[in-house]
BAFI-3210 file (N, C-alpha, C; in Angstrom, 3 decimals, decimal comma, padded with zeros to 6 digits):
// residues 194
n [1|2|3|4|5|6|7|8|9|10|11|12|13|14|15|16|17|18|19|20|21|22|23|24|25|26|27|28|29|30|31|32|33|34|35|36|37|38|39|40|41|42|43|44|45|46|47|48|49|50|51|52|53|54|55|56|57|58|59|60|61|62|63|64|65|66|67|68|69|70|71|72|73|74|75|76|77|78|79|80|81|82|83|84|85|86|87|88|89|90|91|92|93|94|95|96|97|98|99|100|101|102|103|104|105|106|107|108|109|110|111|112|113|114|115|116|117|118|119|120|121|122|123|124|125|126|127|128|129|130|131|132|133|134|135|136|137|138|139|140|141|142|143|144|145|146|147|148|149|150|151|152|153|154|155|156|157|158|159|160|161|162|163|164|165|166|167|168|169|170|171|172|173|174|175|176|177|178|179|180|181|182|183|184|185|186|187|188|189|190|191|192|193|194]
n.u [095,384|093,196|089,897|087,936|085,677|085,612|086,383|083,669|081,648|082,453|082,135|079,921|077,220|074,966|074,942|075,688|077,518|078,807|077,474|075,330|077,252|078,000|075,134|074,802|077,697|076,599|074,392|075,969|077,782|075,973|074,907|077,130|077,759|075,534|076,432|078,853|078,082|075,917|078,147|080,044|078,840|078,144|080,383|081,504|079,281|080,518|083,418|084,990|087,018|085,850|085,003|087,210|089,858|089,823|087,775|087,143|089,715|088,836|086,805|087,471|089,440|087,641|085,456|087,783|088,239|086,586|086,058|088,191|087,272|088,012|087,553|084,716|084,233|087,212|086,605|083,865|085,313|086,871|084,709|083,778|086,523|086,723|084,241|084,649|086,820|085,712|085,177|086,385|085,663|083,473|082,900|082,456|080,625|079,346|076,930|075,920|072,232|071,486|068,751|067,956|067,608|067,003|069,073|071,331|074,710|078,326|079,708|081,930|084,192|086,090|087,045|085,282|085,312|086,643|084,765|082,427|081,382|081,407|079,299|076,617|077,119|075,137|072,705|069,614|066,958|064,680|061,921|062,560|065,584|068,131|069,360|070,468|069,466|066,689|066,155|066,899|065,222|062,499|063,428|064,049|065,549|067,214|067,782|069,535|069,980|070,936|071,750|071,752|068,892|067,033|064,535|065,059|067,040|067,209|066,950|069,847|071,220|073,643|075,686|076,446|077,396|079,630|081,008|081,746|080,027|077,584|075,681|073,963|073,270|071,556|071,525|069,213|070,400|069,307|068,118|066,742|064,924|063,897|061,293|061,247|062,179|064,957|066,624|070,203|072,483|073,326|074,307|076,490|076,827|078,306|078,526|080,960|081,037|083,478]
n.v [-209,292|-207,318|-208,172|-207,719|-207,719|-206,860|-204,527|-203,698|-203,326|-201,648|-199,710|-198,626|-196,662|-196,376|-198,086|-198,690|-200,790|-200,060|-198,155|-199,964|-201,633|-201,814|-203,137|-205,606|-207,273|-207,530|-209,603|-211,428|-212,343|-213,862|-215,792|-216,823|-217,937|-219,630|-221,293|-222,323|-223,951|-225,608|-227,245|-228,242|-230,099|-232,073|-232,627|-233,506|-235,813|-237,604|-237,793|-239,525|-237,971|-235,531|-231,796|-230,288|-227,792|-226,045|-224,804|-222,907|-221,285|-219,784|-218,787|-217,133|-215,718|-214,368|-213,013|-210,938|-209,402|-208,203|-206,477|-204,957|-203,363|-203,805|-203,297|-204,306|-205,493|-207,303|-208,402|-210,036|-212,194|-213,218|-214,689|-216,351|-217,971|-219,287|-220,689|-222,298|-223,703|-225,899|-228,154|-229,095|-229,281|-227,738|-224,549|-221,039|-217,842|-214,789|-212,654|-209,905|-207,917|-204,922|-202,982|-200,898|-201,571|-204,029|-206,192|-208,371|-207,983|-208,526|-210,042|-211,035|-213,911|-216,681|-219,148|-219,414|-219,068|-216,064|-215,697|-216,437|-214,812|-212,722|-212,402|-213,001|-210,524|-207,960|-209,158|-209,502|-209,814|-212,875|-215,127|-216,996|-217,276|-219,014|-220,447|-217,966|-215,616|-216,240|-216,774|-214,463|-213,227|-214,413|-214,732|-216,886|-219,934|-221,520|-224,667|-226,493|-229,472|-230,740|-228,518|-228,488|-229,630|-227,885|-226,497|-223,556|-222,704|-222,320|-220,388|-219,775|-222,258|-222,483|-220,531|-221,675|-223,887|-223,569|-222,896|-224,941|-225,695|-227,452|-228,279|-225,808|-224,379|-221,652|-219,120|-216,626|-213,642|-211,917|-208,485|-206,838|-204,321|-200,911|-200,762|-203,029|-206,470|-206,432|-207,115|-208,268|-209,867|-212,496|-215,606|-218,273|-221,875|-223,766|-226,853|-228,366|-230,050|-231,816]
n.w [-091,580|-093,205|-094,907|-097,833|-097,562|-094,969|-094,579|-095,436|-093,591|-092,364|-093,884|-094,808|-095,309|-093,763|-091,692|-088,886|-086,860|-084,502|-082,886|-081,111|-079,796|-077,445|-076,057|-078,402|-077,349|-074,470|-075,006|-076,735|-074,870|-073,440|-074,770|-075,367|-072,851|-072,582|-074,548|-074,047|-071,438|-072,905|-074,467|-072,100|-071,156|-072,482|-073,600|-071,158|-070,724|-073,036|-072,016|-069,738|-068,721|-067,821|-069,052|-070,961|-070,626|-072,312|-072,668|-071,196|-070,978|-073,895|-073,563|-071,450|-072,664|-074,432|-072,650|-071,453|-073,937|-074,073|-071,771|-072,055|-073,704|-076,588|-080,068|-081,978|-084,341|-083,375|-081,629|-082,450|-084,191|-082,456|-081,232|-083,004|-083,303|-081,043|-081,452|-083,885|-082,632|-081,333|-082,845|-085,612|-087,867|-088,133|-089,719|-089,090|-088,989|-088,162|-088,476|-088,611|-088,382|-090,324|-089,858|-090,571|-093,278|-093,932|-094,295|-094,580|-092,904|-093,175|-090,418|-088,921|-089,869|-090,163|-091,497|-093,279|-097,161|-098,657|-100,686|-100,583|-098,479|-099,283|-101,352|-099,484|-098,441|-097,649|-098,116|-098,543|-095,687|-095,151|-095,454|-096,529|-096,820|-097,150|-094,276|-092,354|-093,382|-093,087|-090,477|-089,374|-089,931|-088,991|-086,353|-085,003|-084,196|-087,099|-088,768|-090,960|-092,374|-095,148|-097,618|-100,278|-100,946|-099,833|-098,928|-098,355|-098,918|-101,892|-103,763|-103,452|-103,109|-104,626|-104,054|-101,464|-102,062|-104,098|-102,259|-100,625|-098,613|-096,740|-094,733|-092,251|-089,167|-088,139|-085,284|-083,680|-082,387|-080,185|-078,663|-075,971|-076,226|-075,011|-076,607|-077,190|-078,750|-080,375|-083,516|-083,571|-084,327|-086,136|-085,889|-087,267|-088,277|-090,318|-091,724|-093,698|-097,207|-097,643]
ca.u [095,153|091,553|089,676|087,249|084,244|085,770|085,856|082,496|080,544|082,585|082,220|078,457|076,540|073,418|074,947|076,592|077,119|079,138|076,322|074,982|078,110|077,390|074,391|075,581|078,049|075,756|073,934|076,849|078,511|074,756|075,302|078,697|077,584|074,724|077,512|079,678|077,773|075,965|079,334|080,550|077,957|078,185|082,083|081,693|079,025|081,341|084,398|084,993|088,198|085,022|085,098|088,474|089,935|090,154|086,154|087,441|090,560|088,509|085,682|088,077|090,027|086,300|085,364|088,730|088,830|084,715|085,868|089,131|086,536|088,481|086,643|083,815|084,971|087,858|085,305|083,188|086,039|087,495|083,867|084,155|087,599|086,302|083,228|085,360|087,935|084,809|084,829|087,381|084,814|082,685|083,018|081,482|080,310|078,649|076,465|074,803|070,987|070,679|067,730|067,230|067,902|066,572|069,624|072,614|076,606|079,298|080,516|083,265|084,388|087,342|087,481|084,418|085,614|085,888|083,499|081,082|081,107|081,064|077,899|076,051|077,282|073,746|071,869|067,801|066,387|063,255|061,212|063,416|066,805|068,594|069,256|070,628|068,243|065,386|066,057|066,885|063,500|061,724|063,533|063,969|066,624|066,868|068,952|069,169|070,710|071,068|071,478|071,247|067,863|066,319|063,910|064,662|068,522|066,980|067,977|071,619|072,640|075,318|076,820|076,621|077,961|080,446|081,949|081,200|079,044|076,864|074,754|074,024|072,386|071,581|070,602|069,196|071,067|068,280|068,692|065,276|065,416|062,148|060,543|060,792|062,631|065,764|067,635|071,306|073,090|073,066|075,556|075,846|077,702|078,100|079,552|081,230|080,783|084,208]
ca.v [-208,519|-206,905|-208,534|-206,404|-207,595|-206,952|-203,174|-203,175|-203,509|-200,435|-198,559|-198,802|-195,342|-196,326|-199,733|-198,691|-201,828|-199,503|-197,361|-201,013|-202,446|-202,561|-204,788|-206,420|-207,776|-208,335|-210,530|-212,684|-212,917|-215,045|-216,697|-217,555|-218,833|-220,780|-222,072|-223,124|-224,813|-227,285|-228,060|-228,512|-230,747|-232,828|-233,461|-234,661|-237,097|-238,413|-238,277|-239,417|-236,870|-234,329|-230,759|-229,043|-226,762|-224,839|-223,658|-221,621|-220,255|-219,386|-217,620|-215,963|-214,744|-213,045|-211,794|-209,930|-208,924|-207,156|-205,542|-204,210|-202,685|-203,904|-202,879|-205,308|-206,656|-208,215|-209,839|-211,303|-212,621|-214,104|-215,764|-217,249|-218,963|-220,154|-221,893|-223,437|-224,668|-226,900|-228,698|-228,923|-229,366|-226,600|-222,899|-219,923|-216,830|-213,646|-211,598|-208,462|-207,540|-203,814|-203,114|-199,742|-201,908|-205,286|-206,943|-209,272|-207,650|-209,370|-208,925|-212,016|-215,104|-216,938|-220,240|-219,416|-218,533|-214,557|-215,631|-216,397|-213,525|-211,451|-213,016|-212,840|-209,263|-207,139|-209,830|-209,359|-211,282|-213,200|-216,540|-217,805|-216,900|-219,405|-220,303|-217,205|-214,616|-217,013|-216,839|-212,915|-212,465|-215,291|-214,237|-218,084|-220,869|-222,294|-226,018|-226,941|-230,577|-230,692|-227,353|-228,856|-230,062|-227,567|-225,395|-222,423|-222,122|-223,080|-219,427|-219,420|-223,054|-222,710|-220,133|-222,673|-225,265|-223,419|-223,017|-226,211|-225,897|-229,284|-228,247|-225,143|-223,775|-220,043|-218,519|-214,943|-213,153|-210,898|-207,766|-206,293|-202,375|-200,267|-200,667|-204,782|-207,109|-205,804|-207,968|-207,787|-210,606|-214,042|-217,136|-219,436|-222,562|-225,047|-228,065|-229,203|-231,704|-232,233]
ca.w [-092,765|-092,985|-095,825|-098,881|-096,693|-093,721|-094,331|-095,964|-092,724|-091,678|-094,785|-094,907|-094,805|-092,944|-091,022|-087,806|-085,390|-082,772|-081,974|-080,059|-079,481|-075,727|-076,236|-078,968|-076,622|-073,725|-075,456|-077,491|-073,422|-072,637|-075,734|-075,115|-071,680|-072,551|-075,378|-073,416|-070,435|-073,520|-074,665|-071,335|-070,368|-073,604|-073,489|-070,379|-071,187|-073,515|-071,676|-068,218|-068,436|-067,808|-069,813|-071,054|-069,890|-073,450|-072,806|-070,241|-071,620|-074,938|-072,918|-070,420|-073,717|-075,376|-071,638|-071,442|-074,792|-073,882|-070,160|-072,143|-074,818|-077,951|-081,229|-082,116|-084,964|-082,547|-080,207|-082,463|-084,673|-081,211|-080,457|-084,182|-083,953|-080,129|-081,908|-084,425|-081,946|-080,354|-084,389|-086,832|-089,434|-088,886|-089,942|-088,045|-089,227|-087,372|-089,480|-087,976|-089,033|-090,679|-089,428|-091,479|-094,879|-093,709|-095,220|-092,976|-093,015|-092,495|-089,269|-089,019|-089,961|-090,485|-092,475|-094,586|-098,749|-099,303|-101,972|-099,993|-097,380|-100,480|-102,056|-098,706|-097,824|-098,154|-099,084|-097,641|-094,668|-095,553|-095,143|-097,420|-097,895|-096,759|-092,878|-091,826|-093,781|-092,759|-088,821|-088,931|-090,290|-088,106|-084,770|-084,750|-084,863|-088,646|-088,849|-091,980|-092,579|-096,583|-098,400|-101,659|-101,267|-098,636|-099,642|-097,627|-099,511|-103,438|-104,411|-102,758|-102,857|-105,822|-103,463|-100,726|-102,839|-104,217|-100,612|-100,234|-097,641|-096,797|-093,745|-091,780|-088,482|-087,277|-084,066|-083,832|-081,528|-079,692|-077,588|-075,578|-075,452|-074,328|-077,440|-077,845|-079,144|-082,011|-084,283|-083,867|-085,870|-086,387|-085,423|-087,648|-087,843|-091,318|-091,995|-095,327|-097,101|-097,889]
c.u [093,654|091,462|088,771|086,063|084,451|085,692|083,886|081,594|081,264|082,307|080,878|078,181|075,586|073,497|076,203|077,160|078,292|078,388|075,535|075,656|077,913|076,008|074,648|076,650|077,516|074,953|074,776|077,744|077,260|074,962|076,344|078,638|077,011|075,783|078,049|079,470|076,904|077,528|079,970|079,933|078,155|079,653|082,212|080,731|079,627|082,423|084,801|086,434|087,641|085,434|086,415|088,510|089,897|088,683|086,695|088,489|089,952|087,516|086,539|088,845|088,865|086,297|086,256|088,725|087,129|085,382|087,583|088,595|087,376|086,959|085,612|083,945|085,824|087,269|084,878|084,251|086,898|086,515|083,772|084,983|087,149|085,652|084,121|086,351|086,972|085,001|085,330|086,935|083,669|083,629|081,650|081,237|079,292|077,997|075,240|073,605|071,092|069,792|066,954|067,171|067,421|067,078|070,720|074,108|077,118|079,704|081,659|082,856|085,449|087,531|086,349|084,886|085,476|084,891|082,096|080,264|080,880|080,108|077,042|075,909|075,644|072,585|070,266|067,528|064,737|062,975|061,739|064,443|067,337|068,653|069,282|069,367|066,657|065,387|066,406|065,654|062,584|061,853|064,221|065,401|065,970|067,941|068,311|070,026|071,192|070,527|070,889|069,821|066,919|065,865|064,141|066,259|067,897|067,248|069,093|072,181|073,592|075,693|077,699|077,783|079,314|081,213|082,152|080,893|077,557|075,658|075,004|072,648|072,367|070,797|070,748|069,621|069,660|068,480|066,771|065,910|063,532|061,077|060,067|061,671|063,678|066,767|069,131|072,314|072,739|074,382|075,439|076,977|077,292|079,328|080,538|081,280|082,181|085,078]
c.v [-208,398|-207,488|-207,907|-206,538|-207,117|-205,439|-202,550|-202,618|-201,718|-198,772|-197,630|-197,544|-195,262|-197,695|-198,931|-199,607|-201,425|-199,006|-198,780|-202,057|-203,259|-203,655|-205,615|-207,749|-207,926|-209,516|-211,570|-212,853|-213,911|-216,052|-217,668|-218,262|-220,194|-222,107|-223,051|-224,127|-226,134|-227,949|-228,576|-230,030|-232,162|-233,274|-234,199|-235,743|-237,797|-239,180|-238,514|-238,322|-235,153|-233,223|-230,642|-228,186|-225,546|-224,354|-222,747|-220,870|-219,441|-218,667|-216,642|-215,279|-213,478|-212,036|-210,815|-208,943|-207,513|-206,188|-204,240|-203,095|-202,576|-204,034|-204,430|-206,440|-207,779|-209,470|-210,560|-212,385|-213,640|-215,315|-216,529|-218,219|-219,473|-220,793|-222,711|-224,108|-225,833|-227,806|-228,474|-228,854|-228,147|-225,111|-221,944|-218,477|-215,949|-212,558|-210,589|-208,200|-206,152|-203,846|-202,053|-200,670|-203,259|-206,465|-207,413|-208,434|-208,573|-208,720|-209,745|-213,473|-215,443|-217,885|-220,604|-218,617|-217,258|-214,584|-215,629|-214,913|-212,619|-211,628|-213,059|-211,520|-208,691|-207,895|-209,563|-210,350|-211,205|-214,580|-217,196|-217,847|-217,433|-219,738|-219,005|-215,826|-214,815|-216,362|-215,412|-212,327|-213,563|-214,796|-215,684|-218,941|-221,827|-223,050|-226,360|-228,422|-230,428|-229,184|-227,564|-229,085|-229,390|-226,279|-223,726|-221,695|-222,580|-221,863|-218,780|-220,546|-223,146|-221,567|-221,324|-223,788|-224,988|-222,859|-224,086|-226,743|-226,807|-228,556|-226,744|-224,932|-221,952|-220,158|-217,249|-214,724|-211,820|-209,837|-207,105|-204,814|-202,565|-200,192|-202,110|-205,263|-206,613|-207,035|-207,781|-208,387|-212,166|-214,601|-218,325|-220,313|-223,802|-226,100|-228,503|-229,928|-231,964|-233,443]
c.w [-093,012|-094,885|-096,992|-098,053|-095,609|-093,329|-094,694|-094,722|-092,342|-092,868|-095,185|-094,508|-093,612|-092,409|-089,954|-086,895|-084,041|-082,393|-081,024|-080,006|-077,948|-075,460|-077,158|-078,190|-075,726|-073,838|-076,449|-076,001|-073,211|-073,522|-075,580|-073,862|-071,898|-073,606|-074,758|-072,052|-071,359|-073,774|-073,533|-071,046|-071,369|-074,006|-072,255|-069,933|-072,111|-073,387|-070,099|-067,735|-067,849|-068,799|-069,317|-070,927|-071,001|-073,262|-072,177|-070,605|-072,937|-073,928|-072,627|-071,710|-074,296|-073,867|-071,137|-072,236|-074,476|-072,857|-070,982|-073,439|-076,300|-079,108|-081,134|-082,957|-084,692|-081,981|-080,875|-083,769|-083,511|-080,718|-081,952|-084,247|-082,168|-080,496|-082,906|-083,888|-081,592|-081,805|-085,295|-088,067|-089,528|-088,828|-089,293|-088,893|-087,706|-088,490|-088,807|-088,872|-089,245|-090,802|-090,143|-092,975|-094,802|-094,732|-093,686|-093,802|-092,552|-091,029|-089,041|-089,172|-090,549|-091,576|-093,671|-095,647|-098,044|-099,988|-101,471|-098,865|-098,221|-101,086|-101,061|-098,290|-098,585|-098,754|-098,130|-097,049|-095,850|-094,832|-096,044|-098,004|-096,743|-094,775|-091,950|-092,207|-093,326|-090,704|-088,457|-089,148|-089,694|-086,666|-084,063|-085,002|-085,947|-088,299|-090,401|-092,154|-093,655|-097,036|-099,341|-101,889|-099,766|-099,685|-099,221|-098,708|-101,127|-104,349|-103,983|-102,734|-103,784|-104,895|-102,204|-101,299|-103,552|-102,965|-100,359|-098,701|-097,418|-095,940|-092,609|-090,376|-088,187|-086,066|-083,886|-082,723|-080,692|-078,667|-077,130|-075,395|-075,231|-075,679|-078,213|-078,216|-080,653|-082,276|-084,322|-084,863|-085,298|-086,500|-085,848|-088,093|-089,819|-090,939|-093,421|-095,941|-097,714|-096,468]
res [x|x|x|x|x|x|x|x|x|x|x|x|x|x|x|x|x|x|x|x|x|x|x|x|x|x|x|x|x|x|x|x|x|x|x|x|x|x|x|x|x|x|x|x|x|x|x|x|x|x|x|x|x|x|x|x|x|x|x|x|x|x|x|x|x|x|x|x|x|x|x|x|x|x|x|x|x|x|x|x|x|x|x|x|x|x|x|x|x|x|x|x|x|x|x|x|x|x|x|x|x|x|x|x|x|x|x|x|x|x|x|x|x|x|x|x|x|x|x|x|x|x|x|x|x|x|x|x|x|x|x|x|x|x|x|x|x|x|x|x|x|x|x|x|x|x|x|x|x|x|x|x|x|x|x|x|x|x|x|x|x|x|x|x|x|x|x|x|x|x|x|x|x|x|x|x|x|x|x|x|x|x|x|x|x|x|x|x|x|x|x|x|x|x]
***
């Protein structure tokens, strides 16, 4: 069942994210590689049972769902509930950069509030809005440990908090065309403190 944010991104006048779907996805498949070879590497320093076999069924599910060219929304809603399978405690989001409006859309997520996806929808990148707004306008990965007491979320943590969202990271998703470096979205992963 499509959610009120979930059409927004599509409803948007001047926010397309099919016109660079094809990189879009080129660059969340490297992602999803480099993903999945730390996690690999890091379950099986833990477990002498080496890596599960669910990395590979969750990849081989996104790289099907890319070569069979299902909508976008699909995909990155598929590489969402793969990152939260790795962590029962975190939640995933995907939020695409409008680049004409220099604000983040939703683009998916599953076990984060409506409330929240709706209080983030259009909100402006900066040097200080929070992890994700911070690292779409840096270019950079933002970790934040403590929301509550991080300076970069001090005008968004009562949304935070009313999610009850404890700790967050982003990583900008980057695509190179002939003109440099473009922002496509951001991957970002909290914890809760529940």
């Amino acid at each position: 069942m499509e959610s009120p944010s979930d059409s927004t991104v599509e409803s948007s006048p001047t926010f397309s994210p099919n016109k660079d779907s094809a990189l879009i996805l080129s660059e969340m498949k490297k992602r999803l590689d480099e993903f999945t070879w730390e996690n690999q590497a890091l379950r099986k320093a833990i477990s002498s049972s080496g890596p599960s076999i669910q990395f590979g069924v969750g990849r081989r599910r996104i790289l099907d769902q890319i070569a069979e060219n299902k909508p976008l929304k699909e995909i990155l809603s598929a590489i969402v509930a793969y990152v939260e399978d790795q962590n029962s405690e975190m939640a995933c989001s995907i939020l695409l950069v409008d680049e004409e409006n220099q604000c983040l859309r939703h683009g998916a997520s599953i076990s984060l509030p409506e409330s929240y996806n709706d209080a983030i929808e259009g909100i402006e990148i900066g040097p200080s809005v929070g992890s994700c707004g911070t690292a779409a306008f840096t270019g950079k990965r933002v970790i934040v440990e403590d929301i509550d007491t991080n300076f970069l979320w001090a005008s968004h943590k009562q949304i935070a908090s009313k999610a009850g969202l404890k700790s967050c990271w982003s990583e900008p998703i980057l695509a190179t065309s002939g003109k440099g470096s473009r922002y496509f979205c951001n991957l970002s992963s909290f914890l809760s403190s529940s």
